[in-house]
Each structure stands twice: as structure tokens, then as C-alpha cells.
N, C-alpha and C positions, 0 to 999 in steps of 0.2 A: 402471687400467682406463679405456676410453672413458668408463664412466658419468658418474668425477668430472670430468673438465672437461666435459663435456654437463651438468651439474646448476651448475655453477659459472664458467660462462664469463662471467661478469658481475662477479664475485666470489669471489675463494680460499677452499677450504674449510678450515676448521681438520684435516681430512684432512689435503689436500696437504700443507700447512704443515706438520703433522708428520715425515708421510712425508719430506720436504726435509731435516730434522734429523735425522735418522733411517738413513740411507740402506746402513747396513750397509758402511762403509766399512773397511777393515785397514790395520794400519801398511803406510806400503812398502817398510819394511827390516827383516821379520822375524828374530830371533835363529834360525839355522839349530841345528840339534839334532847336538849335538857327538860322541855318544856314544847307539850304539842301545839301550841297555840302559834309557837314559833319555829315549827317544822314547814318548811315550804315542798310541796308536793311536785316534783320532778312532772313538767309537760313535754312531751314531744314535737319540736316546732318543725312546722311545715310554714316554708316561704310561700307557697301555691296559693293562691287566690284566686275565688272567680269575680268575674266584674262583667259589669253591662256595658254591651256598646254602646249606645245611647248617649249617656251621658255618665258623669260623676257626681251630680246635684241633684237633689232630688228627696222626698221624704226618705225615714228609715226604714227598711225591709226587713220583714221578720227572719230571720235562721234557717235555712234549709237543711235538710240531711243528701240530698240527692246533689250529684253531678249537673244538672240541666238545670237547675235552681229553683225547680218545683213553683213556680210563679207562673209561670206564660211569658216570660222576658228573655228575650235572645239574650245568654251569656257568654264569657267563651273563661278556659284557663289562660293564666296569665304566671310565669315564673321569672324570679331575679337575673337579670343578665349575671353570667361569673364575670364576662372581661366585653367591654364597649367595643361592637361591633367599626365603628367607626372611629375609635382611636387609632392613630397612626404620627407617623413625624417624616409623612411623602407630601410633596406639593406639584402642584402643574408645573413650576419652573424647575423642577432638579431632576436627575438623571436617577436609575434605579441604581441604588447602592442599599450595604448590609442593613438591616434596623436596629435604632437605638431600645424602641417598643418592644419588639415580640421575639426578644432572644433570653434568653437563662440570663439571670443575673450575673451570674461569675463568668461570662461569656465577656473578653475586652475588646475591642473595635480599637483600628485605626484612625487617625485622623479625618482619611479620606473614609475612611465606613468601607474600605475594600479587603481590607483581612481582616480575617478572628482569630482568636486564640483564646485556650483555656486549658484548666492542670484539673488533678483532680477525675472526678466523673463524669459522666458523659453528659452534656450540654448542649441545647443544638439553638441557633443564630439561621432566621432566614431573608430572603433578600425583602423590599418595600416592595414590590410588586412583582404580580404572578398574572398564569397567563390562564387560559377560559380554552382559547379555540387554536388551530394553524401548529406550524411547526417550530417550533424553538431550539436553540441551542446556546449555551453558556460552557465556561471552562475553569476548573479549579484546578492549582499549580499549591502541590502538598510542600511548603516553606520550613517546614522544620517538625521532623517526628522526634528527635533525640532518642535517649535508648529507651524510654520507657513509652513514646509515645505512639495514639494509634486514632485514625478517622474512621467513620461514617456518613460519606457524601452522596446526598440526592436533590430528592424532591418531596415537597412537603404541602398539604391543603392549610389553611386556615388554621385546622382543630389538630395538627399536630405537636405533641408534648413536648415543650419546649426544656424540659426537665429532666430529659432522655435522647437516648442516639435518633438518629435517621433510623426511619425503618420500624423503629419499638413498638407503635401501633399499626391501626389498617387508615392511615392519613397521612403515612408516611414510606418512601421508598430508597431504602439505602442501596448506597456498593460501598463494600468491606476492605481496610487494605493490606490485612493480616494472610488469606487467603482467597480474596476479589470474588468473596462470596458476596451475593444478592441479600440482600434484608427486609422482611416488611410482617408484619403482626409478630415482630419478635421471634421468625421463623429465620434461620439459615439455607438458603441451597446455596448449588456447586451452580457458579456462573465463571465464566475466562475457563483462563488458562493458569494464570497466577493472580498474586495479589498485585499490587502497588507499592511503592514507598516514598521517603524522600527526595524531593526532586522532579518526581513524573506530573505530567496535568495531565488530568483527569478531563473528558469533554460527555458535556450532558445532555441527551435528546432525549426532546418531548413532542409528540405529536397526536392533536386531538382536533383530529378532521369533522369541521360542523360542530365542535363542541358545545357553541352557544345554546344549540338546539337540546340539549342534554342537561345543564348546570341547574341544582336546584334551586328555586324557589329565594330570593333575598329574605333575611330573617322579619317578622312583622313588633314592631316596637312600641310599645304604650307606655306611656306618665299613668303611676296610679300611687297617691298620695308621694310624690316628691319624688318616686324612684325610678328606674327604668326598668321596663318588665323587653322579656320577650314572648310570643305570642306562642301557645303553647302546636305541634302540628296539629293537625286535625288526622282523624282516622284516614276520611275518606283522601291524603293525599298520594300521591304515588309515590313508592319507593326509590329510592336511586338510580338512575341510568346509566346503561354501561355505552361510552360514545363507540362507536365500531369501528374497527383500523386502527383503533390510540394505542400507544403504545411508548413505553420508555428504553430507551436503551442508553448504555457506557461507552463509552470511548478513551483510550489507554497510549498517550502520547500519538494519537492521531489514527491510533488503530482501533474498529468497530471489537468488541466485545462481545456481539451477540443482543437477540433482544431479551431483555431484563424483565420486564412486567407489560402484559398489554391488555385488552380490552379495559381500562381504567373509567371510573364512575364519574359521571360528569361535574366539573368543580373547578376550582381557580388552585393552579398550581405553582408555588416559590421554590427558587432556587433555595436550597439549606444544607447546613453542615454540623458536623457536632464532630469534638473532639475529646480527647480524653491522656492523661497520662497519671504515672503514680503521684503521690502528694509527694511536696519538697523538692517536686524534677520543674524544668523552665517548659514555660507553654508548648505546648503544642499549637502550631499557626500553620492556616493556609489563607492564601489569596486568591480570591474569584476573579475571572476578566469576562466582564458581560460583553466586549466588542466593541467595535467593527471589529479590529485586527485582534486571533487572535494566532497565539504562539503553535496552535497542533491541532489547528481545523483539519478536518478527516479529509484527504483524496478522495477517497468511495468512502458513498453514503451507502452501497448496496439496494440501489434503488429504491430507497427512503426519498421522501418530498423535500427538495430542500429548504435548508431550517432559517431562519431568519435568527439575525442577534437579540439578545433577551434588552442589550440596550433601548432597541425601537417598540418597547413594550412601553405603552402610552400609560400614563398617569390615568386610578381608576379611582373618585374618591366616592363618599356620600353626600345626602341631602339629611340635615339634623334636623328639620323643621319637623315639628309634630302636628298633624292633621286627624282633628274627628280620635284622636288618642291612637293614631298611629304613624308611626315614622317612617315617612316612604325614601328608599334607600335608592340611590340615581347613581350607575355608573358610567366612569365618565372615559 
């Protein structure tokens, strides 16, 4: 799509690069099929399934062609989880640091899980927990760009591609440090004054006043023959909420940037980062400081609410127990 080279015309994304390995190519001398009896007829698979609430026991049910199951039986759609909602490597006794889980493979951690690094395409690493409501602020200190290297640091929901910069979709919100442009659906504007480089910290505000009131809906999860499904939405549900007042902004060795992105949809949002340099050159690393102290808390917030550290961001886990074939999700 146009988005990826407009987000990356400076720089290959670890996207492309895969895509290029990737390319869905076939042999060009396939075995022709010698004998129809032993020609297998190419299906189209569909993982969708519908299923009855009710139960999973029960006589066998004839076939239906229709959506609603042409029976008189409440059904609902039901699709494959891609990736377990409630997978994580966070516990109520540990402090929020980087995730081993839900970062790019070729993304390396620290000992402490307080920097990342990575060579290569763009990758992005986000922190164990994010934030729903209130003000928050966190701080990234760029450790090493070398000559080839280059970040994109923000904020990130859940569903943001962990196989791409900050910013590359609309789940994700970067600042740039080539020209301290703003990033998000793979779009560039002009944000600052200049960019960033080695050495500067970066300071990150987020603010989603009432938020809770806004965030959609926890995913609804059923067991259907051994797997895990999620629950497909329903029409009638509402659309995304935009929380009023939210608003993201940057901060640039202690100085406000401007605001960056604001009326944001309501949702749980992580600290993340994605880095990038050519192949053959030594990582590109920065280090997050979630607080109390940090190195270039702002003076003036500019009459912004003030933010709390992303460290006093409580442990928020699930409940896996499955009920009636659904998995009701508690956070904590």
C-alpha cells in the first residue's frame, strides 16, 4: 500500500523487508495431476464458525445456508483468536518495564527490560502495561543512533504492529527524530521545531480525562472444540469513542513540543518505541525511565493536568476461567 513507502521513504520498514521474502511465489514447473481421481479440489477455508449459545452437546443439526442459522436457535459468529488476549510476562509484584511478549522478535532487551535495541528495519517494543484514564508521563533518553541510526517514539494501543515503526497504523502514535515530525496512519506532518538525536530525552504525555468511560468493550472469548475463539462484534454495537480533552503530546529535553495528537479513541495505551538502522551497523538503543525521578520533567506543563509517573501504573491482568463458553476478562 501507498502508506508503507510514505512512512518509510527515508528508511525500509521491517514491513517491506518481509513482504520481499515473502512474496507468495510457486514453483514454475508444477507436477501436473496425472490421474483425476487423484486431483484434490482446492477449498477456500474459512475459520468462522457459528455456534449456539446454549450449549456444545446436543443432537446433530442439519446445514444451514443462512447467517442466523435458519433453526429458531440463538447463534452468534465466533473467529480464531491471532494472538491470546491475555498472554503477558506482567505480574502484580513487578514494576512496569519493556515486554519480553509483545515486541518484534529482533527487538533485544536489557537485563533490566529498560532499553531496546535493534539494527536493521523498523521494530517496535512496548512497555507491560498501559494506561485507560488520568494523566501520564514517561521519558525516553535516545543511547545511541550511530551514523546510520534513526527512532520512532510514542504511544501505542494493544493492536499496534509490532513489525513496524510507531505511528505506521491508526493504533499507533509516533514523534520522528530525523525532522521531529509527528506520525500516525503512516502519515508525516510538521510538528517542533527540529528533530532529535543522540543523547536528548524525549518526555511523553498522555492525557485521557474520564477515559474509563469511553474504552471499548473487553474482547468476549469461547472454547469451541479445543480452541479459542473470539466473539465476533455485533452490529448493533457502537463505534469507537473519542474521550474529550485527550490529548498526546512531546517533550524535547524538558521543553513542550506542542500538542501532537488529541481527541484519541478510547483504549489502553503503552509506552513504545521502534528503532531502526542499516544492516551490518551496531543497534540502535534507547532507554525508557518510567519514574519517580526523572532526568528532564518539564518546568511548564502549559496548563496541562499534571501527569503522574507511568511507574504508579497498577498491574492490570485477566480472569482465564471460561463460563457458559465465555471468558469474562477482570481488570485489575
Amino acid at each position: 500500500p501507498n502508506s508503507v513507502s510514505t512512512i518509510n521513504d527515508d528508511n525500509p520498514s521491517a514491513a517491506a523487508v518481509e513482504n520481499n521474502n515473502n512474496n507468495g511465489d510457486v514453483p514454475s514447473n508444477p507436477s501436473p495431476a496425472t490421474k483425476a481421481k487423484t486431483t484434490k479440489k482446492s477449498k477456500k477455508k474459512n475459520n468462522n464458525v457459528w455456534v449456539s449459545k446454549t450449549s456444545r452437546k446436543g443432537k446433530k443439526k442439519s446445514k444451514v445456508n443462512n447467517q442466523n442459522g435458519g433453526n429458531g436457535e440463538d447463534t452468534v459468529l465466533i473467529t480464531p483468536v491471532p494472538r491470546f488476549p491475555d498472554k503477558g510476562d506482567d505480574t502484580p509484584d513487578m514494576k512496569i518495564c519493556l515486554s519480553k511478549v509483545y515486541k518484534a522478535e529482533k527487538v533485544e532487551l536489557t537485563e533490566d527490560r529498560m532499553s531496546a535495541g535493534s539494527t536493521k528495519g523498523y521494530r517496535m517494543v512496548r512497555a507491560t502495561r498501559g494506561v485507560v484514564e488520568g494523566a501520564w508521563y514517561f521519558e525516553i533518553k535516545v543511547v545511541k543512533l550511530g551514523e546510520t541510526g534513526h527512532t520512532r517514539l510514542g504511544w501505542s494501543t494493544d493492536k499496534g504492529d509490532l513489525q513496524a515503526p510507531v505511528g505506521y497504523d491508526g493504533n499507533s502514535f509516533g514523534y520522528r527524530d530525523i525532522d521531529g515530525s509527528k506520525v500516525h496512519k503512516a502519515l508525516r506532518e510538521k510538528y517542533g521545531e527540529e528533530g532529535y538525536k543522540e543523547g536528548d530525552v524525549i518526555g511523553f504525555y498522555i492525557n485521557l480525562p474520564e477515559g474509563g468511560s469511553y474504552a471499548p468493550k473487553p474482547p468476549h472469548l469461547v472454547w469451541y472444540k479445543g480452541q479459542r475463539y473470539v466473539r465476533a462484534p455485533d452490529a448493533k454495537e457502537e463505534p469507537p469513542k473519542v474521550v474529550p480533552g485527550s490529548e498526546i503530546s512531546f517533550f524535547k529535553n524538558g521543553v513542550c513540543q506542542g500538542v501532537a495528537f488529541k481527541d484519541l479513541f478510547g483504549g489502553r495505551y503503552y509506552p513504545a518505541a521502534s528503532m531502526y538502522t542499516l544492516p551490518n551497523q551496531p543497534n540502535c538503543v534507547v532507554k525508557f525511565n518510567f519514574g519517580p525521578d526523572f532526568e528532564c520533567f518539564p518546568e511548564e506543563l502549559g496548563g496541562r493536568s499534571l501527569p503522574r509517573p507511568m511507574v504508579e501504573v497498577p498491574y492490570h491482568g485477566f480472569d482465564n476461567q471460561v463460563e457458559n463458553g465465555v471468558a469474562s476478562e477482570k481488570k485489575q
